[in-house]
N, CA, C and O of each residue as an XYZ file, in Angstrom:
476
protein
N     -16.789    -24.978    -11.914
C     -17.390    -23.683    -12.109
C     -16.598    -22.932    -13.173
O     -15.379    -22.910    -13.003
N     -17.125    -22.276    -14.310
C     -16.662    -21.439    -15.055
C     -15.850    -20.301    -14.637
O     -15.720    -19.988    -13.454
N     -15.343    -19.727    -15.541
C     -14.554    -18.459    -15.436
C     -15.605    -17.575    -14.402
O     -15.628    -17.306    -13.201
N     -16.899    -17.140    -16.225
C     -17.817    -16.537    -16.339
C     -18.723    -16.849    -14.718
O     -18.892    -15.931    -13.915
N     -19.046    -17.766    -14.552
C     -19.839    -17.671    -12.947
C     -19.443    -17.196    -12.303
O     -19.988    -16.187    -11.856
N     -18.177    -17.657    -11.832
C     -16.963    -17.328    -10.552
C     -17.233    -15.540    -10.846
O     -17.823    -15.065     -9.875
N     -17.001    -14.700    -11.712
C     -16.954    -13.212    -12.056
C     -18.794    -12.875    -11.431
O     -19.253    -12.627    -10.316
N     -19.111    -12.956    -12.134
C     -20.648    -12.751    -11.690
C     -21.244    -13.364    -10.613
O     -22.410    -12.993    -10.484
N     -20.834    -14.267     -9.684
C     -20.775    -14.528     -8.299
C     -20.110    -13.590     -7.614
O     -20.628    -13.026     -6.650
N     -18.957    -13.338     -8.014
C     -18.162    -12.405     -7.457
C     -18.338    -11.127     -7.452
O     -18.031    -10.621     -6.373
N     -18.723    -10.383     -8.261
C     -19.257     -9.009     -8.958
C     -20.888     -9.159     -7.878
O     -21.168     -8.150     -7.231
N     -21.742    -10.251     -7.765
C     -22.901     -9.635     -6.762
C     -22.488     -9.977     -5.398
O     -23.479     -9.751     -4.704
N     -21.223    -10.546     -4.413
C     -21.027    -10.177     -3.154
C     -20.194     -9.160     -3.139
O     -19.751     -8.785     -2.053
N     -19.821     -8.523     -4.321
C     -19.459     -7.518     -3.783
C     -19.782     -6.338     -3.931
O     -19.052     -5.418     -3.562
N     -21.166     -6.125     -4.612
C     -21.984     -5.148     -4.922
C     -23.068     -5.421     -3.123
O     -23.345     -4.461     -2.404
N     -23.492     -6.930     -2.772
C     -23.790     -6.853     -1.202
C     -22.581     -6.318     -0.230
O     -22.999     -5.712      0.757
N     -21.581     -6.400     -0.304
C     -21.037     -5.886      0.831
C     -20.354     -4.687      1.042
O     -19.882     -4.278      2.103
N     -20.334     -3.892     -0.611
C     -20.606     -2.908     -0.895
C     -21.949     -1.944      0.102
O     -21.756     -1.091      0.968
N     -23.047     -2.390     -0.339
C     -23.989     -1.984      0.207
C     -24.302     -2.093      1.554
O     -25.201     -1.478      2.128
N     -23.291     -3.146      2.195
C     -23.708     -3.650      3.595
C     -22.608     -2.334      4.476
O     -23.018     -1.341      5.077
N     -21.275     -2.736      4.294
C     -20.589     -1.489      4.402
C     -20.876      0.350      3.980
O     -20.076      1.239      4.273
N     -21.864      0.509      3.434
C     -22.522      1.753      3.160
C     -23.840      2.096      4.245
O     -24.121      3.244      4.589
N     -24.553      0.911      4.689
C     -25.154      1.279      5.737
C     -24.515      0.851      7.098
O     -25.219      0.764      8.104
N     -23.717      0.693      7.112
C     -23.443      0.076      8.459
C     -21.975      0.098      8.883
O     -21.531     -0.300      9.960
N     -21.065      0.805      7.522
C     -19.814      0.737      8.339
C     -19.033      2.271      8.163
O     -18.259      2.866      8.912
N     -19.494      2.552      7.079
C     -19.128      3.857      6.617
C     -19.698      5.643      6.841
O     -19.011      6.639      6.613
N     -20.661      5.623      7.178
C     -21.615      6.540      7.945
C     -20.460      7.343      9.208
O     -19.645      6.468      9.501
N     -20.277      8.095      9.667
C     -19.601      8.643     10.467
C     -20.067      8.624     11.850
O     -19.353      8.526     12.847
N     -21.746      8.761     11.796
C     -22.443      8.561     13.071
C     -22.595      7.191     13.600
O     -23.250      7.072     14.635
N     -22.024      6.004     12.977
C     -21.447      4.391     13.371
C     -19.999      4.473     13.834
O     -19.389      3.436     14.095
N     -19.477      5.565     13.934
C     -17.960      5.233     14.442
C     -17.983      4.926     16.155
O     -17.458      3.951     16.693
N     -18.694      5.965     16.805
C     -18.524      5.489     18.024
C     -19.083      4.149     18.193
O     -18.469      3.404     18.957
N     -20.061      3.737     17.660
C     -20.611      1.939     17.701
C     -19.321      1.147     17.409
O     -19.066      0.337     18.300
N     -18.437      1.175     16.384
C     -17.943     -0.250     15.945
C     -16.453      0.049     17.326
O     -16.385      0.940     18.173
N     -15.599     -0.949     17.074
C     -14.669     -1.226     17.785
C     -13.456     -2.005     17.023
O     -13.825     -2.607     16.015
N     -12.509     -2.065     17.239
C     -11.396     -3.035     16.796
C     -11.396     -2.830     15.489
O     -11.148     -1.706     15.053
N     -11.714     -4.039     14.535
C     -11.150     -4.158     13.226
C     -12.046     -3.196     12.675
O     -11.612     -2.242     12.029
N     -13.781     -3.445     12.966
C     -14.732     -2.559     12.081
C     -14.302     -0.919     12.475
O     -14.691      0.072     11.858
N     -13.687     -0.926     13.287
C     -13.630      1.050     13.666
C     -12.120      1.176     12.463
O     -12.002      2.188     11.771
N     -11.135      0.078     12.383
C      -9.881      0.296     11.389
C     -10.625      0.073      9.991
O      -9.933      0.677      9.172
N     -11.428     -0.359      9.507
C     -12.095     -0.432      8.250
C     -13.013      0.949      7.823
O     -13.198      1.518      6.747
N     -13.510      1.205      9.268
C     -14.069      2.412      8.817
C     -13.127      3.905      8.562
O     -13.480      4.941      7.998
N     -11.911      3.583      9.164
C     -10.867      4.633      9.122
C     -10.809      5.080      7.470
O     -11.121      6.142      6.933
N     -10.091      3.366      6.706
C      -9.602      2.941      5.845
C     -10.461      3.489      4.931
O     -10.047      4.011      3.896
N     -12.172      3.381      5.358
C     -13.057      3.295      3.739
C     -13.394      4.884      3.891
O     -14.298      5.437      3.264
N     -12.537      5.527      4.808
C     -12.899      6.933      4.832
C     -11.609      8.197      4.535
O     -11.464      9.416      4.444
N     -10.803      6.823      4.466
C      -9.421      7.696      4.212
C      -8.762      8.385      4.854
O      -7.889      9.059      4.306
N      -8.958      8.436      6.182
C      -8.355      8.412      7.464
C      -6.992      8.037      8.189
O      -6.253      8.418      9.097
N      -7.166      6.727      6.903
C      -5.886      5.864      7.528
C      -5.074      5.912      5.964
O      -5.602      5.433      4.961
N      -3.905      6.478      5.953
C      -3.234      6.335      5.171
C      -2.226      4.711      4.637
O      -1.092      4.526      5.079
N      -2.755      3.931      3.880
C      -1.899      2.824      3.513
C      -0.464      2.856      2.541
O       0.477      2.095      2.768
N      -0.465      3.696      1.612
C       0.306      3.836      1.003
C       1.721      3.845      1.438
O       2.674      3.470      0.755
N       1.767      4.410      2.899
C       2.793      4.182      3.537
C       3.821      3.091      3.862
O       5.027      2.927      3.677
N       2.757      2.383      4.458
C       2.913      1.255      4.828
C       3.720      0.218      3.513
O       4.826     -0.319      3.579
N       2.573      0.186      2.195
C       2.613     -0.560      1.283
C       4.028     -0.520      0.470
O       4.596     -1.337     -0.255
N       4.392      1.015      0.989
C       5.865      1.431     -0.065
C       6.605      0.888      0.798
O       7.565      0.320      0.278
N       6.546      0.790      2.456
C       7.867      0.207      3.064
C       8.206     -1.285      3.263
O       9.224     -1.808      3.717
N       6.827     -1.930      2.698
C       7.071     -3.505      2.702
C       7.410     -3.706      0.772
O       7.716     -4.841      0.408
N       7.349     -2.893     -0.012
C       7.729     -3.024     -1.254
C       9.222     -2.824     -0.953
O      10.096     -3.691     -0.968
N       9.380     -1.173     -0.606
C      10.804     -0.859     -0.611
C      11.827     -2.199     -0.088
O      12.679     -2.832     -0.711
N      11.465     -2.282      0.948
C      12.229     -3.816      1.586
C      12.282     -5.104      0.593
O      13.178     -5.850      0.199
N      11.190     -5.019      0.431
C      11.221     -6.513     -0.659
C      12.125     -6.346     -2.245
O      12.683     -7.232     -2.891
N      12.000     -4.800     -2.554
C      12.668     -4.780     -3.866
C      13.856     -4.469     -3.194
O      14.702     -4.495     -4.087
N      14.460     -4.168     -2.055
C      15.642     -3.877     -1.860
C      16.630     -5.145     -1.758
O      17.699     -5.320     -2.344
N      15.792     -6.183     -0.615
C      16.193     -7.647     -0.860
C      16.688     -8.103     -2.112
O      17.826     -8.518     -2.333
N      15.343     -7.948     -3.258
C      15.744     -8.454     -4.097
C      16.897     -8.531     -5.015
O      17.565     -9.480     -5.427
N      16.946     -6.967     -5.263
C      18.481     -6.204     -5.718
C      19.692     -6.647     -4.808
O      20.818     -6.417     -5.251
N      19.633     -6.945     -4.210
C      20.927     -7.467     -3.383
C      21.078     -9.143     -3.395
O      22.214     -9.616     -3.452
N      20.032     -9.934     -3.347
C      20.272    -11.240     -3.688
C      20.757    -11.313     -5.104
O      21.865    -11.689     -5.489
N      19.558    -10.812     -5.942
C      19.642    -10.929     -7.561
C      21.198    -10.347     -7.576
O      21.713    -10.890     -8.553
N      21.935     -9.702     -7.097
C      23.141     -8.825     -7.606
C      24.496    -10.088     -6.924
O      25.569    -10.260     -7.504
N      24.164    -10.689     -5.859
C      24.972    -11.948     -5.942
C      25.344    -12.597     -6.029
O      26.473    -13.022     -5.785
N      23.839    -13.198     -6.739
C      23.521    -14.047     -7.582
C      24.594    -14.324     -8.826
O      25.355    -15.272     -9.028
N      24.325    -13.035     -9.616
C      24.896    -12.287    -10.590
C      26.020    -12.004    -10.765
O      26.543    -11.930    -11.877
N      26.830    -11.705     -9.209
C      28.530    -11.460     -9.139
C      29.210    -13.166     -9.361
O      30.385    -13.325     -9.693
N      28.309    -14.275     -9.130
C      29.202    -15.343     -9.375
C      28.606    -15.930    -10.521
O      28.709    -17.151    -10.398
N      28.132    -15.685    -11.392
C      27.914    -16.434    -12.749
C      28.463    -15.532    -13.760
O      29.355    -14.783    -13.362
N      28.094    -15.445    -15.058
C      29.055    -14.876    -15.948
C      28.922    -13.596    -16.153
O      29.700    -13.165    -17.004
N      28.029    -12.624    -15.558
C      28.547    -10.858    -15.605
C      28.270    -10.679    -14.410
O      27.186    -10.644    -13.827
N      29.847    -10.506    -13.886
C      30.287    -10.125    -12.623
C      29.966     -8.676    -12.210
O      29.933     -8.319    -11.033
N      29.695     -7.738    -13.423
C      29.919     -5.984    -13.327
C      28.272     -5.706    -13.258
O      27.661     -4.948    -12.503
N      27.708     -6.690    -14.435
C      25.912     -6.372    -13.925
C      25.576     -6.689    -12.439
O      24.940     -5.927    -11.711
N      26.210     -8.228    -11.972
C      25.566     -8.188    -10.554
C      26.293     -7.003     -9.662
O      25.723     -6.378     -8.768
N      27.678     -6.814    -10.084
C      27.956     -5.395     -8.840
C      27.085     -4.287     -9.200
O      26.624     -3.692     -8.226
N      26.779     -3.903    -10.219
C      25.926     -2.790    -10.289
C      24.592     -2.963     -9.975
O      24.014     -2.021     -9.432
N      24.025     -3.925    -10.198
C      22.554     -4.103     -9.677
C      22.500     -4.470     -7.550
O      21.649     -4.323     -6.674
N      23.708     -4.896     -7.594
C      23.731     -5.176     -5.908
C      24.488     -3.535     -5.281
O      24.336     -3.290     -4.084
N      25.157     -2.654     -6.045
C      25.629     -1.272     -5.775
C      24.272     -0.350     -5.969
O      23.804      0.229     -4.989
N      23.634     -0.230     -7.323
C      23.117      0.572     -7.561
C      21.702      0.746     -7.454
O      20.940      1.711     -7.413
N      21.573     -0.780     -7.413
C      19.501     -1.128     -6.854
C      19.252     -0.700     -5.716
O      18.289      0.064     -5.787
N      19.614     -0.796     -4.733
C      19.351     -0.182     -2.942
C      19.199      1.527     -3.434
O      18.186      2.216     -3.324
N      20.416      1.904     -3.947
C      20.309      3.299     -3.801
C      19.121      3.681     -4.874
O      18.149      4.390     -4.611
N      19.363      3.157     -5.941
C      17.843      3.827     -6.738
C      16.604      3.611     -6.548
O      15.591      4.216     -6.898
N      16.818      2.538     -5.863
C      15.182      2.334     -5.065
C      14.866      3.257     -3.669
O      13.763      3.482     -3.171
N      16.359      3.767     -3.152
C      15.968      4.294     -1.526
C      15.858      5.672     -2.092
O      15.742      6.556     -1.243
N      15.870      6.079     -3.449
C      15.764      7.576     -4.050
C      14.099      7.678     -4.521
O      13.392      8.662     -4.304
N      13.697      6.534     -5.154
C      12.313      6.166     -5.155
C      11.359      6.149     -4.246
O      10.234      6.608     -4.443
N      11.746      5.613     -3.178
C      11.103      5.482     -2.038
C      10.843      6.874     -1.269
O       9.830      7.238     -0.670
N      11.747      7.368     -1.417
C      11.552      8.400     -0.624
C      11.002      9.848     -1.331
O      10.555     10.842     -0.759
N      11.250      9.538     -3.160
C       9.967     10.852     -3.520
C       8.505     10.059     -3.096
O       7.677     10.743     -2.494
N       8.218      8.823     -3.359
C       7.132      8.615     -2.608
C       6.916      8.949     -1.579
O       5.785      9.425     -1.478
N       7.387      8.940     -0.837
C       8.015      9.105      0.969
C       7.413     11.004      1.118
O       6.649     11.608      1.871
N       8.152     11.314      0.110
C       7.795     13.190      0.217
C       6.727     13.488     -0.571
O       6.324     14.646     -0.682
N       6.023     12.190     -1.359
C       4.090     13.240     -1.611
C       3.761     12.734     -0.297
O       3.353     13.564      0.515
N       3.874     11.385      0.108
C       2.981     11.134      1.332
C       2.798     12.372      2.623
O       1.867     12.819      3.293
N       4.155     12.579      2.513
C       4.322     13.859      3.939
C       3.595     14.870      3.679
O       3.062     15.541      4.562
N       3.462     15.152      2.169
C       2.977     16.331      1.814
C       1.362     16.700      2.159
O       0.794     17.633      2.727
N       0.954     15.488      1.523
C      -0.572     15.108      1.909
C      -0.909     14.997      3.534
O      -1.854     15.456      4.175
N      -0.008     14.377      3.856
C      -0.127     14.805      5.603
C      -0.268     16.031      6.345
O      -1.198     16.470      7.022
N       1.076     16.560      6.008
C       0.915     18.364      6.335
C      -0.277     18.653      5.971
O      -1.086     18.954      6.849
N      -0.570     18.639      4.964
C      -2.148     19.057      4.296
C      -2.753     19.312      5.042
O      -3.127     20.211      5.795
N      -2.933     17.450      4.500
C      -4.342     17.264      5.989
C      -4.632     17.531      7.264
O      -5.762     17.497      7.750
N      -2.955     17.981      8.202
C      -3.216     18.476      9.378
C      -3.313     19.886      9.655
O      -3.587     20.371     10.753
N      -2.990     20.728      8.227
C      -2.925     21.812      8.212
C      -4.331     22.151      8.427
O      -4.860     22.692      9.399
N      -4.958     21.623      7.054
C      -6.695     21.869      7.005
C      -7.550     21.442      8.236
O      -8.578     22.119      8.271
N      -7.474     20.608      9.185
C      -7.842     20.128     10.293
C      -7.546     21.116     11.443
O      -8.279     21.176     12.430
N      -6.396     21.926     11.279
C      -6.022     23.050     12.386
C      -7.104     24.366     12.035
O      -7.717     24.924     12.944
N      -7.213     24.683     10.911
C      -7.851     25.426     10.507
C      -9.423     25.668     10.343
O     -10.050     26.669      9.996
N      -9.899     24.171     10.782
C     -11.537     23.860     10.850
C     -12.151     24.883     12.042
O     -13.352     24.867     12.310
């Protein structure tokens, strides 16, 4: 199969399940119907459920790993001062990263529970 098919196969199931999820999963008056995964999808396609969260703390972890292997890596081959600084200074500049992400997310939260108190 071509590039070109595979895209335009792909591009019309997901213009159907697009449409299938618009009548049937996304509607607000289907929430009490679905259950389990379809009631967490409908959270998700409604923005309900915040992911971003989630997504920064399995990044944060994984780039934090990384900076600390890569930096040991690094302390025993020939620049000993790049791997201490990338195994010293990667955790902390990433846990400074993480956490202005960390403070829009909260922000948007307050928000949203602010505006929800106020309905």
């Amino acid at each position: 199969m071509s590039v070109t098919t595979a895209v335009i196969i792909g591009l019309i199931l997901a213009l159907l399940a697009t449409v299938c999820s618009y009548l049937f999963l996304i509607p607000e008056n289907k929430k009490n119907s679905l259950s389990g995964f379809f009631r967490f999808l409908h959270d998700v396609f409604n923005f309900k459920t915040m992911l971003i969260e989630s997504v920064s703390k399995l990044l944060y972890v994984f780039c934090t790993f990384g900076c600390i292997g890569t930096g040991i890596l690094l302390l025993f081959g020939k620049t000993f001062w790049v791997g201490l600084l990338v195994l010293i200074a990667g955790p902390l500049v990433l846990r400074v990263l993480y956490e202005l992400i960390l403070l829009f997310v909260l922000l948007v939260q307050n928000t949203i529970s602010i505006n929800r108190k106020l309905k």
